[in-house]
OpenMM code with the backbone's topology and positions (N, CA, C; nanometers):
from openmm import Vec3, app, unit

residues = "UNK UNK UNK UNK UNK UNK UNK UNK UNK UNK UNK UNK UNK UNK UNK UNK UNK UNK UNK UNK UNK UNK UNK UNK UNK UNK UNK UNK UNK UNK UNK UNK UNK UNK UNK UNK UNK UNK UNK UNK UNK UNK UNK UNK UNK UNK UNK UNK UNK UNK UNK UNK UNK UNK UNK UNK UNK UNK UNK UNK UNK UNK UNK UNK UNK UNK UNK UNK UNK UNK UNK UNK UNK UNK UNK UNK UNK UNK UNK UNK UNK UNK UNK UNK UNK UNK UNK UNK UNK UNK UNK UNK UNK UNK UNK UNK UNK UNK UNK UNK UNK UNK UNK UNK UNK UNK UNK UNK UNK UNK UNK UNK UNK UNK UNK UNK UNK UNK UNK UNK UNK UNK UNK UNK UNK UNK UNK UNK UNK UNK UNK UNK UNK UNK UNK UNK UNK UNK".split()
positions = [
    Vec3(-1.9221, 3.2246, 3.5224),
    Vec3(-2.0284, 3.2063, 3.4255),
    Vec3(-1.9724, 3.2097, 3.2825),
    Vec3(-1.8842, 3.2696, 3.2667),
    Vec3(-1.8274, 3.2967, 3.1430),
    Vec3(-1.7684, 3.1845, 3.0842),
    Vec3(-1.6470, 3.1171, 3.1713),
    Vec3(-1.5889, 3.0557, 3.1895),
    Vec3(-1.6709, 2.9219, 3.1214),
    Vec3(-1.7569, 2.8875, 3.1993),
    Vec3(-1.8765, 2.7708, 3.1710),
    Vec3(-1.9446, 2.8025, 3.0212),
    Vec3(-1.9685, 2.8939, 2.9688),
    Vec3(-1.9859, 2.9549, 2.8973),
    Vec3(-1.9041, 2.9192, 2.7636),
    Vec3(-1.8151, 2.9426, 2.7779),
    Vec3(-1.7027, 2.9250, 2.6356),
    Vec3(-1.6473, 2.7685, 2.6189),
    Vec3(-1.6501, 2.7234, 2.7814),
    Vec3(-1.6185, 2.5223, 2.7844),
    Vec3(-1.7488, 2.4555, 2.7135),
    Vec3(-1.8410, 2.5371, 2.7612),
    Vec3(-1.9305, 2.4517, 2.6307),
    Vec3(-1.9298, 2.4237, 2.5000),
    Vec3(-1.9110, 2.6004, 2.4800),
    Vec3(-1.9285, 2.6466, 2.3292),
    Vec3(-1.7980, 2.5634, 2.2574),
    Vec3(-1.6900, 2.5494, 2.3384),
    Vec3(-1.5808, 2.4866, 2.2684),
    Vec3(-1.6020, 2.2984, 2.2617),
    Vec3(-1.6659, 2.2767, 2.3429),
    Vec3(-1.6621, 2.1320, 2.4138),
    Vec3(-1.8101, 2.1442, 2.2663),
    Vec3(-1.8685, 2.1940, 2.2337),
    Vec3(-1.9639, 2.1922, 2.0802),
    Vec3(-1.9006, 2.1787, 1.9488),
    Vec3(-1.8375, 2.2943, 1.9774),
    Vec3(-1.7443, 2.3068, 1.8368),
    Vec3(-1.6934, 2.1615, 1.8361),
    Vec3(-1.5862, 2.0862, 1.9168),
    Vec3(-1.5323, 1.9942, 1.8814),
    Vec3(-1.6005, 1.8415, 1.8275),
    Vec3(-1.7457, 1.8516, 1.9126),
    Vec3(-1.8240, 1.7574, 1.9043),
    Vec3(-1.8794, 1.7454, 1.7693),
    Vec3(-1.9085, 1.8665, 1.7058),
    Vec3(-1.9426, 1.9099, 1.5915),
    Vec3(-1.8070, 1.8833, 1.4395),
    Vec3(-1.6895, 1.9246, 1.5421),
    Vec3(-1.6120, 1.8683, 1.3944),
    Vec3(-1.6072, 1.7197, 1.3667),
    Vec3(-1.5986, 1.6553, 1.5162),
    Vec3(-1.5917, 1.4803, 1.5391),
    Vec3(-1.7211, 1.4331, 1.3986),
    Vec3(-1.8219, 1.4939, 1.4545),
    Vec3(-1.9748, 1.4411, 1.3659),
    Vec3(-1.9009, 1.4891, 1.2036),
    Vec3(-1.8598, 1.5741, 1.1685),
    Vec3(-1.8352, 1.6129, 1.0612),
    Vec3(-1.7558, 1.4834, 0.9918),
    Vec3(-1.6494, 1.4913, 1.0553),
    Vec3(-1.5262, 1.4033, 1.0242),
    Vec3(-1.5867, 1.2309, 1.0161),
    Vec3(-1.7044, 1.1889, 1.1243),
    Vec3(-1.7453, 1.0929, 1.1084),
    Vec3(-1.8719, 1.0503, 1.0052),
    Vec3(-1.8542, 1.1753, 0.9204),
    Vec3(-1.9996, 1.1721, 0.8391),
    Vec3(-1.8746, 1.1176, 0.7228),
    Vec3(-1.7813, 1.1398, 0.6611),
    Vec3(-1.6979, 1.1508, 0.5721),
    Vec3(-1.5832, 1.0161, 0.6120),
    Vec3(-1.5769, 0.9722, 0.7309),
    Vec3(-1.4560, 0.9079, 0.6893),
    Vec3(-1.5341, 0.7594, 0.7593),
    Vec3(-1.4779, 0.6135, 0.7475),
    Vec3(-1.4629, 0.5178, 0.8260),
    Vec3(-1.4603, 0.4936, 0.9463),
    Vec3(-1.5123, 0.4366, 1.0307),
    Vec3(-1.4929, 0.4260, 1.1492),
    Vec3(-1.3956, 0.3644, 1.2260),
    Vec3(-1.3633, 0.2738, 1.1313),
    Vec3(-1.3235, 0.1280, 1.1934),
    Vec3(-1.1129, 0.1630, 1.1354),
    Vec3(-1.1569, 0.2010, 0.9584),
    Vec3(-1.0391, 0.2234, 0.8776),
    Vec3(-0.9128, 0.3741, 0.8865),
    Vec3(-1.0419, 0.5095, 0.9365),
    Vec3(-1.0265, 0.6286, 0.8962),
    Vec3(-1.0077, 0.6838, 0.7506),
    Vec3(-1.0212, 0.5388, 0.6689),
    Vec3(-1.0281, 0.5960, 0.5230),
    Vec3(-1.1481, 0.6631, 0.4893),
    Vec3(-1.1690, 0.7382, 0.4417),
    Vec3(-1.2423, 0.7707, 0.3100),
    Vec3(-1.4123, 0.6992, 0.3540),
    Vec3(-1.4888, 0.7778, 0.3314),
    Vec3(-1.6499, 0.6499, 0.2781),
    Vec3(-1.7412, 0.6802, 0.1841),
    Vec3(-1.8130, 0.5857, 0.2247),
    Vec3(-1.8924, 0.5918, 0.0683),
    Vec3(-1.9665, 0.7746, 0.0337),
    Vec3(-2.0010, 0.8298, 0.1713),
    Vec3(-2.0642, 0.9425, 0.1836),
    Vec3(-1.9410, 1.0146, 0.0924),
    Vec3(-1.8435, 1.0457, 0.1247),
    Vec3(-1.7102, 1.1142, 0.1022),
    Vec3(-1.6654, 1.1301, -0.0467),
    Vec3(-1.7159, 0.9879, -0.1394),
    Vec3(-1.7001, 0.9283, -0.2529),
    Vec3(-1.7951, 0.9598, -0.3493),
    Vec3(-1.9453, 0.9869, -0.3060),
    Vec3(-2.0346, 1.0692, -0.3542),
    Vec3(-2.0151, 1.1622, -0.3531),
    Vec3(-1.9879, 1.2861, -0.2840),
    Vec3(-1.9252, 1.4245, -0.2713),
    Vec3(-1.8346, 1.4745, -0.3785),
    Vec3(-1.7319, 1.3690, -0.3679),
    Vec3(-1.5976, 1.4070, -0.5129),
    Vec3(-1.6510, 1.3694, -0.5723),
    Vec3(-1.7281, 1.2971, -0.6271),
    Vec3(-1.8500, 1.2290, -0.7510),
    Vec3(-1.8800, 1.3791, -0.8262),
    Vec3(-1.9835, 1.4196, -0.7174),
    Vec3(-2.0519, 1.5341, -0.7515),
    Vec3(-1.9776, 1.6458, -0.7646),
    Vec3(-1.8479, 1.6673, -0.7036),
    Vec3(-1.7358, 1.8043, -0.7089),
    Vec3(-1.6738, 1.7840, -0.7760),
    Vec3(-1.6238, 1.7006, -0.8809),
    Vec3(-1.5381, 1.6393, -1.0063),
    Vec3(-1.5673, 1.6735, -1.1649),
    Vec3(-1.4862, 1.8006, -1.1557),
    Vec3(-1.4887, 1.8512, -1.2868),
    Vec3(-1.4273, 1.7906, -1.4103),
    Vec3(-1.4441, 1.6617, -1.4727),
    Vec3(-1.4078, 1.6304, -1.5629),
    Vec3(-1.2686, 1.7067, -1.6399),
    Vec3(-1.3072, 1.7870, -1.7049),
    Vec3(-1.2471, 1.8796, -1.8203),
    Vec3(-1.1092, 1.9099, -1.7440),
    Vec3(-1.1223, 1.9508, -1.6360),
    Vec3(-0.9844, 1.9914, -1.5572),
    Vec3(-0.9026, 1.8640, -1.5008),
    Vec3(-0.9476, 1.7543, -1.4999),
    Vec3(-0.8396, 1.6579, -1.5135),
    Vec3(-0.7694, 1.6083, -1.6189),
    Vec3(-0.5905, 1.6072, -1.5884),
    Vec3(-0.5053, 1.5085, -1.7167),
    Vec3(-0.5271, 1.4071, -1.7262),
    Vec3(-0.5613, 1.3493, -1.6068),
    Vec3(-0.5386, 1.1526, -1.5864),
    Vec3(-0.5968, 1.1446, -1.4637),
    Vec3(-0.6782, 1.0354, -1.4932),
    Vec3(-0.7638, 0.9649, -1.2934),
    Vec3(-0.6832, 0.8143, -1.3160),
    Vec3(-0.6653, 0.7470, -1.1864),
    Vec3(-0.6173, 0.6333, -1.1529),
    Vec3(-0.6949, 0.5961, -1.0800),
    Vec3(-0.7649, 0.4607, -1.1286),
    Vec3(-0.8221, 0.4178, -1.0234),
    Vec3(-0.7636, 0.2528, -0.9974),
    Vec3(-0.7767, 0.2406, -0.8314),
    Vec3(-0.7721, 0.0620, -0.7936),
    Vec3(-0.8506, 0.0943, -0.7066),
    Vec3(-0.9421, -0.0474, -0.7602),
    Vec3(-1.0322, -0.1455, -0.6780),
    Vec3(-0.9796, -0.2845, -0.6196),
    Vec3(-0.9976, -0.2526, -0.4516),
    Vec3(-0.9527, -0.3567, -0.3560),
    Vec3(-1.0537, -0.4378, -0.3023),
    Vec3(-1.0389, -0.5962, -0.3276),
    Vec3(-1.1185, -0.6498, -0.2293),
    Vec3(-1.0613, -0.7375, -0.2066),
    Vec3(-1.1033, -0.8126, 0.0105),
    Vec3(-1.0419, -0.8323, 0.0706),
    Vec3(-1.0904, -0.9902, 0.0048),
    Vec3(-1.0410, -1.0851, -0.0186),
    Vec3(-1.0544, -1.1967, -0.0458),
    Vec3(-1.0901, -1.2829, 0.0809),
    Vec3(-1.2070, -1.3686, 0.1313),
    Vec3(-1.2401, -1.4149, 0.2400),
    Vec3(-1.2303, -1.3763, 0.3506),
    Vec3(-1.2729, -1.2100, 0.3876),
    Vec3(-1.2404, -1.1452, 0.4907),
    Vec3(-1.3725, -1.2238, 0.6185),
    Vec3(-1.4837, -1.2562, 0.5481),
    Vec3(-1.5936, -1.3382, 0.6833),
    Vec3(-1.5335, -1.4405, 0.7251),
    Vec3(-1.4316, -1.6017, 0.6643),
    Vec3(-1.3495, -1.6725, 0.7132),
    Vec3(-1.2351, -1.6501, 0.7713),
    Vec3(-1.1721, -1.4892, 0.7413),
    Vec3(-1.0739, -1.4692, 0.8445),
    Vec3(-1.1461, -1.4338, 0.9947),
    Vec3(-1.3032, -1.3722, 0.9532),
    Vec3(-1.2824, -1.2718, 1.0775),
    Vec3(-1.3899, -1.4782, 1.1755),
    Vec3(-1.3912, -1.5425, 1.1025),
    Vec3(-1.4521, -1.7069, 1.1645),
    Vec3(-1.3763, -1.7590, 1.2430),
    Vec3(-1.2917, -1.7592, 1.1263),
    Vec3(-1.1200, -1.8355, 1.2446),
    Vec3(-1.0499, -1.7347, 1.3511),
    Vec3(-1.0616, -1.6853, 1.2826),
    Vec3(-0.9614, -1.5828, 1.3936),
    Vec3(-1.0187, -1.4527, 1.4993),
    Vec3(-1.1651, -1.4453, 1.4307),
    Vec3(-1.2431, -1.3419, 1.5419),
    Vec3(-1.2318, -1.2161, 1.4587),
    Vec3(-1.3124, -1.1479, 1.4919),
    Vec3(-1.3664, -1.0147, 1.4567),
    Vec3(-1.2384, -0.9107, 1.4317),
    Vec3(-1.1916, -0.8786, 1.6110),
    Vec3(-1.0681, -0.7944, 1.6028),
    Vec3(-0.9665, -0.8214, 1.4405),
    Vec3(-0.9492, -0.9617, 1.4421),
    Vec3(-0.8498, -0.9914, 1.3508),
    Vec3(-0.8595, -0.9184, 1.2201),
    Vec3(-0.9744, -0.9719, 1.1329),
    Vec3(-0.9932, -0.9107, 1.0649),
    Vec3(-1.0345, -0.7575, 1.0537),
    Vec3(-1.0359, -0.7220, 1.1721),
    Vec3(-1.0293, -0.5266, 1.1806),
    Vec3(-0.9176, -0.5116, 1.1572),
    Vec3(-0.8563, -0.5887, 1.2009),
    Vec3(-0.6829, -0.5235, 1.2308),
    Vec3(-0.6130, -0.5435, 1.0753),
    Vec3(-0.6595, -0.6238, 1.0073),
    Vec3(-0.6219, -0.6566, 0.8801),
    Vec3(-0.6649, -0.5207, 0.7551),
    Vec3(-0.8262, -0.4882, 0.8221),
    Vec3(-0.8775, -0.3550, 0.7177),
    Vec3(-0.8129, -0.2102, 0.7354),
    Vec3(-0.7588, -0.2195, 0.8614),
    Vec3(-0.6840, -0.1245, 0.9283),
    Vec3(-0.5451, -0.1076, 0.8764),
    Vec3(-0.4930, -0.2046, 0.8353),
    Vec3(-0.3559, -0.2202, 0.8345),
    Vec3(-0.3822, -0.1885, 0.6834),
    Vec3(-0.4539, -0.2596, 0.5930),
    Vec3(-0.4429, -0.2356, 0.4395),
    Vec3(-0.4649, -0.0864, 0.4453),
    Vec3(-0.6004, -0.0632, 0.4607),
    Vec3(-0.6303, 0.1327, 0.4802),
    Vec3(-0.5023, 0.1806, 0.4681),
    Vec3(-0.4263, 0.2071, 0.5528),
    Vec3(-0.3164, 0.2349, 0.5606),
    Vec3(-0.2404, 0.2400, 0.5039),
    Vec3(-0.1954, 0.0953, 0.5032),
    Vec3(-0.1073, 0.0818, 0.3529),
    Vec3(-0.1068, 0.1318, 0.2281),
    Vec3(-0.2386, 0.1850, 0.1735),
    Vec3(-0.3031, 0.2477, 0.0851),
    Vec3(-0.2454, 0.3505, 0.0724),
    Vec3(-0.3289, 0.3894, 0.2188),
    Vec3(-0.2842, 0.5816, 0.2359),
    Vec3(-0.1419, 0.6135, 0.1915),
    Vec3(-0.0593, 0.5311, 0.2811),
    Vec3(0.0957, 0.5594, 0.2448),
    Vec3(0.1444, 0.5261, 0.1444),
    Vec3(0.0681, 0.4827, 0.0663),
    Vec3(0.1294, 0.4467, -0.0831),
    Vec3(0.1010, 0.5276, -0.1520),
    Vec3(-0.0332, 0.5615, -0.1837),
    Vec3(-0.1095, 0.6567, -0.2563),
    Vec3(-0.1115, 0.7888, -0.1733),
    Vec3(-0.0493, 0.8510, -0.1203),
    Vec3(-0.0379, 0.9584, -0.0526),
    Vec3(-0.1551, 1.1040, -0.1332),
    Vec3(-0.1228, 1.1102, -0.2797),
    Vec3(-0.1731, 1.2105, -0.3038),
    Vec3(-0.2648, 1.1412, -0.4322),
    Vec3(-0.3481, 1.0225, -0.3272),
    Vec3(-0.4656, 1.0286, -0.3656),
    Vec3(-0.5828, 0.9975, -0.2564),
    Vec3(-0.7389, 0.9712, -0.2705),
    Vec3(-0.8193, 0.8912, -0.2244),
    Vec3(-0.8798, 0.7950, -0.1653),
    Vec3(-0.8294, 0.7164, -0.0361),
    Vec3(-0.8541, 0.6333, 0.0051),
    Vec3(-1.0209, 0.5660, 0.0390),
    Vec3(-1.0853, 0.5086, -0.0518),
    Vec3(-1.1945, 0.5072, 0.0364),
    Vec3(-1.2535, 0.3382, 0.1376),
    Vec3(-1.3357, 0.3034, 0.1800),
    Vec3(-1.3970, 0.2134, 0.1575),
    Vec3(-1.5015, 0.2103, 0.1927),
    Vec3(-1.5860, 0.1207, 0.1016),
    Vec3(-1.7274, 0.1349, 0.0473),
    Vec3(-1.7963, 0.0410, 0.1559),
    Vec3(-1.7428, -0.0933, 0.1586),
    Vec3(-1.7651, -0.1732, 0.2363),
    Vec3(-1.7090, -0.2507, 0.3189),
    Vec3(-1.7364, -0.3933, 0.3880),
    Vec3(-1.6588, -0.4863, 0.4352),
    Vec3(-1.5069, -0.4842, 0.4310),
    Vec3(-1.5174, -0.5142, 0.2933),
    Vec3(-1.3648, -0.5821, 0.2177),
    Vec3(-1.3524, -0.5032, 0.0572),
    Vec3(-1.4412, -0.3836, 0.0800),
    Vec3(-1.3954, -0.3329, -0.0580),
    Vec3(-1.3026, -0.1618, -0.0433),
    Vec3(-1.2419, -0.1877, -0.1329),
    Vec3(-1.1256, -0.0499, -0.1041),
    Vec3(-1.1626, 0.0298, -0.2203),
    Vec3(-1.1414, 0.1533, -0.2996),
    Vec3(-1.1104, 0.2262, -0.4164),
    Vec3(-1.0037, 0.3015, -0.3549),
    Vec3(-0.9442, 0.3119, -0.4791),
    Vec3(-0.8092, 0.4124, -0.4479),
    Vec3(-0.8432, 0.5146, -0.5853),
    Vec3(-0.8950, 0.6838, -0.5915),
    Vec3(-0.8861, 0.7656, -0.7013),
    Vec3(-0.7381, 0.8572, -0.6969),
    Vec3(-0.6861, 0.8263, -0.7866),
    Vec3(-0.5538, 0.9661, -0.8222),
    Vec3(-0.5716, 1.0130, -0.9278),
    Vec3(-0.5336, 1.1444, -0.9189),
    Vec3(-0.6025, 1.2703, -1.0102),
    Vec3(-0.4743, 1.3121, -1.0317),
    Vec3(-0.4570, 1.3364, -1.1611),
    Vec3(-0.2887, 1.3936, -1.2674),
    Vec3(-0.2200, 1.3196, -1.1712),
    Vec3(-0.1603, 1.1857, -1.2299),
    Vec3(-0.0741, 1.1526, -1.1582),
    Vec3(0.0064, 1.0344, -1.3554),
    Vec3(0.1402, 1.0381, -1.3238),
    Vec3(0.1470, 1.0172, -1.4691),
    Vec3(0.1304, 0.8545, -1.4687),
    Vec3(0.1642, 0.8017, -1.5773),
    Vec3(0.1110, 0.6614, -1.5526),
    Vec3(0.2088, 0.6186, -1.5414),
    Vec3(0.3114, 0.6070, -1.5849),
    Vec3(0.4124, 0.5561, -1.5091),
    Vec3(0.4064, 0.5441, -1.3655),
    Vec3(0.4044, 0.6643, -1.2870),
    Vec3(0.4069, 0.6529, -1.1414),
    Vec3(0.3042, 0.5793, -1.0707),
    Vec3(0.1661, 0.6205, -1.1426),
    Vec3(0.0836, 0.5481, -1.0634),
    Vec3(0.0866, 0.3374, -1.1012),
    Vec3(0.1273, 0.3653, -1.2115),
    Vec3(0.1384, 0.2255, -1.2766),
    Vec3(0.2857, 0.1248, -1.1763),
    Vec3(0.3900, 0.2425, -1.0841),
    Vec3(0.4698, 0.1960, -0.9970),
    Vec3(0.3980, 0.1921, -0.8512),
    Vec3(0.3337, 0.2737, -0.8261),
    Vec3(0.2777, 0.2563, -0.7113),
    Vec3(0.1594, 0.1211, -0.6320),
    Vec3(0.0795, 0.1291, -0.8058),
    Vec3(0.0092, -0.0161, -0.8089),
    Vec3(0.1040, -0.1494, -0.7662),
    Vec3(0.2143, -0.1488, -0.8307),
    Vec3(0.3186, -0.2545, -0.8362),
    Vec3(0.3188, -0.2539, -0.7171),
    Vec3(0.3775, -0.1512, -0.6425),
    Vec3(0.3994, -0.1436, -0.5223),
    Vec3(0.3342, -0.2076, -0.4015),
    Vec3(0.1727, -0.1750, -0.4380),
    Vec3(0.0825, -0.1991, -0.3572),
    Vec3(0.1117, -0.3786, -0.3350),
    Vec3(0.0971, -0.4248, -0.4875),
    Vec3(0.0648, -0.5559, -0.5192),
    Vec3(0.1907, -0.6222, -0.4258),
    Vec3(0.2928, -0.5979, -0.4481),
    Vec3(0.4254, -0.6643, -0.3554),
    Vec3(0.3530, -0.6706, -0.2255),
    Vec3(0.3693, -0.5769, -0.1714),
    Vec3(0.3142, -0.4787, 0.0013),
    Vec3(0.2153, -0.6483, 0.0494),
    Vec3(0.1378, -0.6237, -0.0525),
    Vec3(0.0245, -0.7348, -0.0256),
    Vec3(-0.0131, -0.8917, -0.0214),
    Vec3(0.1266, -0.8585, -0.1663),
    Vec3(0.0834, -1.0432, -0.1597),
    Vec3(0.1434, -1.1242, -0.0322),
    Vec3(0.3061, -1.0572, -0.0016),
    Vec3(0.3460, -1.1234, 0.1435),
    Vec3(0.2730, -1.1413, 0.2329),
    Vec3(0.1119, -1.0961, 0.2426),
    Vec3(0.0336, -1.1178, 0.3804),
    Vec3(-0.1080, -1.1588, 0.3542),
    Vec3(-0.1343, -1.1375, 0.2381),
    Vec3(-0.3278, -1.1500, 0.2274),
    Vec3(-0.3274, -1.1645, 0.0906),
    Vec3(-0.4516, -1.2344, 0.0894),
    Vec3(-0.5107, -1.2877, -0.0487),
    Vec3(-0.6245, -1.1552, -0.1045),
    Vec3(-0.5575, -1.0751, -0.2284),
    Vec3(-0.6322, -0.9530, -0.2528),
    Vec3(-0.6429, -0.9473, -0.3763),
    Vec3(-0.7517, -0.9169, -0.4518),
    Vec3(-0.7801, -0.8703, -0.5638),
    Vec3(-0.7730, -0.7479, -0.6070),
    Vec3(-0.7017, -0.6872, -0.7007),
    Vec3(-0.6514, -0.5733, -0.7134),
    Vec3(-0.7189, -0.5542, -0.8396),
    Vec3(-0.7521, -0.4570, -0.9253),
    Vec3(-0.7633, -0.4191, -1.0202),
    Vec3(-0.7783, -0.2172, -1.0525),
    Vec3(-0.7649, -0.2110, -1.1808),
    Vec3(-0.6823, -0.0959, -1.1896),
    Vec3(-0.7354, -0.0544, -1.3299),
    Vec3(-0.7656, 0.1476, -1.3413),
    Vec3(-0.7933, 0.1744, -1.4586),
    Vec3(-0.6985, 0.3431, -1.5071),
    Vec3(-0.7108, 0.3329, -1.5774),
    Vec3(-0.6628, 0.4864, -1.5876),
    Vec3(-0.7803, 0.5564, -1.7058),
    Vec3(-0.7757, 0.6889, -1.6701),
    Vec3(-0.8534, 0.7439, -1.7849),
    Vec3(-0.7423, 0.8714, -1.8360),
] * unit.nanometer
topology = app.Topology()
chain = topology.addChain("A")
for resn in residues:
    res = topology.addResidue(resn, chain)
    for name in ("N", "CA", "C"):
        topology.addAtom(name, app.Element.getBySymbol(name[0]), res)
């Protein structure tokens, strides 16, 4: 009885972090979402940041990729950028909002670096997909 007892309670707990984790992140990407993006919105103390970085990604004709080539394809394409993101921007924000739209936030990061990492991105990208990048610092 016990036994049955604690496989539940644990077999809850986990079900419960899954829902958590799926309230906050992507389904499809594991980046970041829009829920996640409102949250640091609202937990973002101005005054205590040096510098925010932001890039805005969008996927350039992601409904004619996913026409020609099918659905999967273009998953595998939002999947692969996500990513690419993450590992670029490591110690920042991955989110996406929608379809084919990305934000990337970095917090104290100097501009130089983040201004190399953008570069970075932009190389990474142009060899494979047609992307609109844009970029701010405060």
């Amino acid at each position: 009885m016990l036994s049955y007892y604690l496989s539940n309670e644990l077999a809850k707990m986990k079900l419960q972090k899954k829902q958590l984790y799926m309230h906050y992140h992507d389904y499809l990407s594991g980046a970041l979402n829009r829920a996640s993006y409102q949250q640091y919105r609202q937990e973002l103390m101005e005054e205590r940041l040096i510098s925010l970085g932001v890039v805005s990604l969008d996927i350039n004709g992601l409904r004619d990729i996913n026409h020609l080539y099918g659905n999967a394809y273009g998953d595998d394409i939002i999947r692969r950028i996500a990513h690419l993101m993450e590992k670029i921007f490591v110690n920042g924000n991955v989110y996406r909002f929608t379809g084919d739209e990305f934000l990337v936030i970095v917090e104290d990061m100097s501009n130089e670096m983040f201004t190399n990492h953008v570069v970075k991105l932009q190389k990474r990208m142009q060899k494979n997909w047609d992307i609109k990048l844009m970029t701010w610092r405060y």
